[in-house]
Biotite code that builds the C-alpha atoms (Angstrom):
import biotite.structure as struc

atoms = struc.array([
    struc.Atom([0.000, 0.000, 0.000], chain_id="A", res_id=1, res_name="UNK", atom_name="CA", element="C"),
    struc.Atom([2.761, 2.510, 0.992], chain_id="A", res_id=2, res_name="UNK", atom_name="CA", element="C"),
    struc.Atom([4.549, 1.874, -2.502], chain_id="A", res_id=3, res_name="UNK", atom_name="CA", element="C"),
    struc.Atom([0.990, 2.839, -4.265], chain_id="A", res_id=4, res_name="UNK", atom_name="CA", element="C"),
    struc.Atom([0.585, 6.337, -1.989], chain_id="A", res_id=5, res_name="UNK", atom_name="CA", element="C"),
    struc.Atom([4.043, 7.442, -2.377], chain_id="A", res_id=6, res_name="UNK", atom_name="CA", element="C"),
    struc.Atom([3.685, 6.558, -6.579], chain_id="A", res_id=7, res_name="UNK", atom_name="CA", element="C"),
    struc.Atom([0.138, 8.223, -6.625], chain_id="A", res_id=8, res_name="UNK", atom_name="CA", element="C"),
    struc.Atom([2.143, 11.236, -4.196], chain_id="A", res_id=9, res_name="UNK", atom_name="CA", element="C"),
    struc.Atom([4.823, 11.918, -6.275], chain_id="A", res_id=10, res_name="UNK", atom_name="CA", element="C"),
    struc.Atom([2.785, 12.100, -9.840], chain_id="A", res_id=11, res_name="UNK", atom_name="CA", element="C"),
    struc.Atom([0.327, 14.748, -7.688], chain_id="A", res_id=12, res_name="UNK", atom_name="CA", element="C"),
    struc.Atom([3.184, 16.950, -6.745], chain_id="A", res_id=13, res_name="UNK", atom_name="CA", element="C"),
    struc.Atom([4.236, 16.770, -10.442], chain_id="A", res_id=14, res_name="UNK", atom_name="CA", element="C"),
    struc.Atom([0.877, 17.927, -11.195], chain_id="A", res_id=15, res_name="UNK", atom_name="CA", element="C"),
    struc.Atom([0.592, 21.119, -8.821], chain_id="A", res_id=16, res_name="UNK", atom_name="CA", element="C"),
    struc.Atom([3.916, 22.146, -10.087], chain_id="A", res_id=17, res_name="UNK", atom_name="CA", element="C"),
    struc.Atom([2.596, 22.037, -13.969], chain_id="A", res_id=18, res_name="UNK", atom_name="CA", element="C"),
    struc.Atom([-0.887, 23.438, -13.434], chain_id="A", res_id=19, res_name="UNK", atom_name="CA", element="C"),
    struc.Atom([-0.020, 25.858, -10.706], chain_id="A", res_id=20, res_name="UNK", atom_name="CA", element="C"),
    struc.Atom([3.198, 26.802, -11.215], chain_id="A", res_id=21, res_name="UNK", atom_name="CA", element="C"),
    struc.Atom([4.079, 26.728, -7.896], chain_id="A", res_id=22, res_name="UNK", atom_name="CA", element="C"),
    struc.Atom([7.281, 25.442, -6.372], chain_id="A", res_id=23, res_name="UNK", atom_name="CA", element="C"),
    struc.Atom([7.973, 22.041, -5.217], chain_id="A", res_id=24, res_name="UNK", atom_name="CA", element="C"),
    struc.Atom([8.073, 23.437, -1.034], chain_id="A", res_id=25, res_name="UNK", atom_name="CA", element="C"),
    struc.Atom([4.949, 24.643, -1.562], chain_id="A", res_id=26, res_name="UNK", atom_name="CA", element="C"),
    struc.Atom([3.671, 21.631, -3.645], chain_id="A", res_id=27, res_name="UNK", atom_name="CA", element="C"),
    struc.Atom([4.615, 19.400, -1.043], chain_id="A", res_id=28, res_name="UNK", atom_name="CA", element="C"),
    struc.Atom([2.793, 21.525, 1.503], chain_id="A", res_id=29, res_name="UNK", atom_name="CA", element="C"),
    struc.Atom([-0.461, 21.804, -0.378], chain_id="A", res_id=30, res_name="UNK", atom_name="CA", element="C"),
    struc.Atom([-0.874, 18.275, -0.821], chain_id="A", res_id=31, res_name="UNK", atom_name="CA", element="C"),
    struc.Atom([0.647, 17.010, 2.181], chain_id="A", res_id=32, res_name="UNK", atom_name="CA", element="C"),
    struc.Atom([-2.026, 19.255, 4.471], chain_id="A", res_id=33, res_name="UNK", atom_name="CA", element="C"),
    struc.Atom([-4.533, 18.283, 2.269], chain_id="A", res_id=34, res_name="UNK", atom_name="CA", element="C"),
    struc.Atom([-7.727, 15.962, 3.525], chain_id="A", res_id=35, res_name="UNK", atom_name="CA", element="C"),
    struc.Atom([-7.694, 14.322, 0.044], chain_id="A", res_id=36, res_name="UNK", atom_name="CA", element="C"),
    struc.Atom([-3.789, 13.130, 1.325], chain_id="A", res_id=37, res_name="UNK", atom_name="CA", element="C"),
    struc.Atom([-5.217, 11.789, 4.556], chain_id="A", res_id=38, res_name="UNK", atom_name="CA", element="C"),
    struc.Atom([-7.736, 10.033, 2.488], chain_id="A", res_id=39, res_name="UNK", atom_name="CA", element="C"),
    struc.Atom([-5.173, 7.964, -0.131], chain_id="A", res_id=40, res_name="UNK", atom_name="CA", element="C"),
    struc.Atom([-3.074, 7.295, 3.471], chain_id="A", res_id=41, res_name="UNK", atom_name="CA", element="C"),
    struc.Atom([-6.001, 5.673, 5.114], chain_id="A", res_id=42, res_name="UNK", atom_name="CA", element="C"),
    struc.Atom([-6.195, 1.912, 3.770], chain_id="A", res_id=43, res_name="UNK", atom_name="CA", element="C"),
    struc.Atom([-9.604, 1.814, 4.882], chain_id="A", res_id=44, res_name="UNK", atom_name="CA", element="C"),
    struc.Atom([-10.648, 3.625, 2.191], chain_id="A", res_id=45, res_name="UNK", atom_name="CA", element="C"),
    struc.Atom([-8.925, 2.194, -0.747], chain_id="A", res_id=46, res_name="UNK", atom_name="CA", element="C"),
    struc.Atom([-8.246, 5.271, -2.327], chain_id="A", res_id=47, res_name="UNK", atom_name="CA", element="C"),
    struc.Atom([-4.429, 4.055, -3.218], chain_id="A", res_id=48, res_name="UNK", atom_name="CA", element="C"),
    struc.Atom([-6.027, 1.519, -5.942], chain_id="A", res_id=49, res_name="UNK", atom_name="CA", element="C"),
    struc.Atom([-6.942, 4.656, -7.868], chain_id="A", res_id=50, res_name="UNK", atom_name="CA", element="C"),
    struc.Atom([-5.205, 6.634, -10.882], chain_id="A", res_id=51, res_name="UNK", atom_name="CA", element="C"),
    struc.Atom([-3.305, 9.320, -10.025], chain_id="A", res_id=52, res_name="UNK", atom_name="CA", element="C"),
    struc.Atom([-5.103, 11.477, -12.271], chain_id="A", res_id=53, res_name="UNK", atom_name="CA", element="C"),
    struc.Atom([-8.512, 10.175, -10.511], chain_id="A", res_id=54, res_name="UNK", atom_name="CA", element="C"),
    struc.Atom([-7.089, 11.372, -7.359], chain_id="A", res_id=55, res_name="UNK", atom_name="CA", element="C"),
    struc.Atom([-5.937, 14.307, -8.577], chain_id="A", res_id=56, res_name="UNK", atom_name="CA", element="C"),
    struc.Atom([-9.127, 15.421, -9.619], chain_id="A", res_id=57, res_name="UNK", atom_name="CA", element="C"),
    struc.Atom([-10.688, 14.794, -6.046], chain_id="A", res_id=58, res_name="UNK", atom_name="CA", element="C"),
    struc.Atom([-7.013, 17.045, -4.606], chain_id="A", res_id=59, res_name="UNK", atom_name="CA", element="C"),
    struc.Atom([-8.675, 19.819, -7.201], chain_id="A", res_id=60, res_name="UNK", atom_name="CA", element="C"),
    struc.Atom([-12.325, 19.632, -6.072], chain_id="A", res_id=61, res_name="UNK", atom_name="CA", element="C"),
    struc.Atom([-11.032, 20.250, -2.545], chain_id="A", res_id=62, res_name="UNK", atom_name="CA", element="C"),
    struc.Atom([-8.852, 23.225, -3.289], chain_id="A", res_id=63, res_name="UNK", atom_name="CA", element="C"),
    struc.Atom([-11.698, 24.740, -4.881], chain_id="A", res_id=64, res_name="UNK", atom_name="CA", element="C"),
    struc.Atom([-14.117, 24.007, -2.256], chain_id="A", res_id=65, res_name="UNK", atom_name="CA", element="C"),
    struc.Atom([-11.694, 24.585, 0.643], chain_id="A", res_id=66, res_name="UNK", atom_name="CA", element="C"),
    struc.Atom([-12.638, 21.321, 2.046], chain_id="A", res_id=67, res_name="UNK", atom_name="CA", element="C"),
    struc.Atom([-13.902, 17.376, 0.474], chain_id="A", res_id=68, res_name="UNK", atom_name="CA", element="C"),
    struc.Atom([-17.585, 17.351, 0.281], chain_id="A", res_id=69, res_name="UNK", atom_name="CA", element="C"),
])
């Protein structure tokens, strides 16, 4: 499981960086703070079977919405 979050982690990062433009500090910080991250860490949920784009789409909902709904 912790191979499949830190593979789905690392792709997200690369994907704040390109559609943000932010740096990776801040990158790292976004997603790492982010409930969508607690979410993929949490086996109960099975969240780490997904795409990363899949979860990156959920990462964007909650940035827009300031929170998962």
């Amino acid at each position: 499981m912790q191979y499949l979050v830190e593979g789905i982690t690392k792709d997200i990062i690369a994907y704040l960086m390109e559609d943000s433009g932010c740096d990776l500090p801040t990158a790292l910080k976004e997603f790492y703070n982010s409930e969508t991250f607690a979410k993929l860490s949490d086996e109960a949920t099975g969240l780490y079977v997904e795409s990363s784009s899949y979860v990156y789409e959920i990462l964007k909902v909650e940035l827009s919405m300031g929170r998962l709904t």
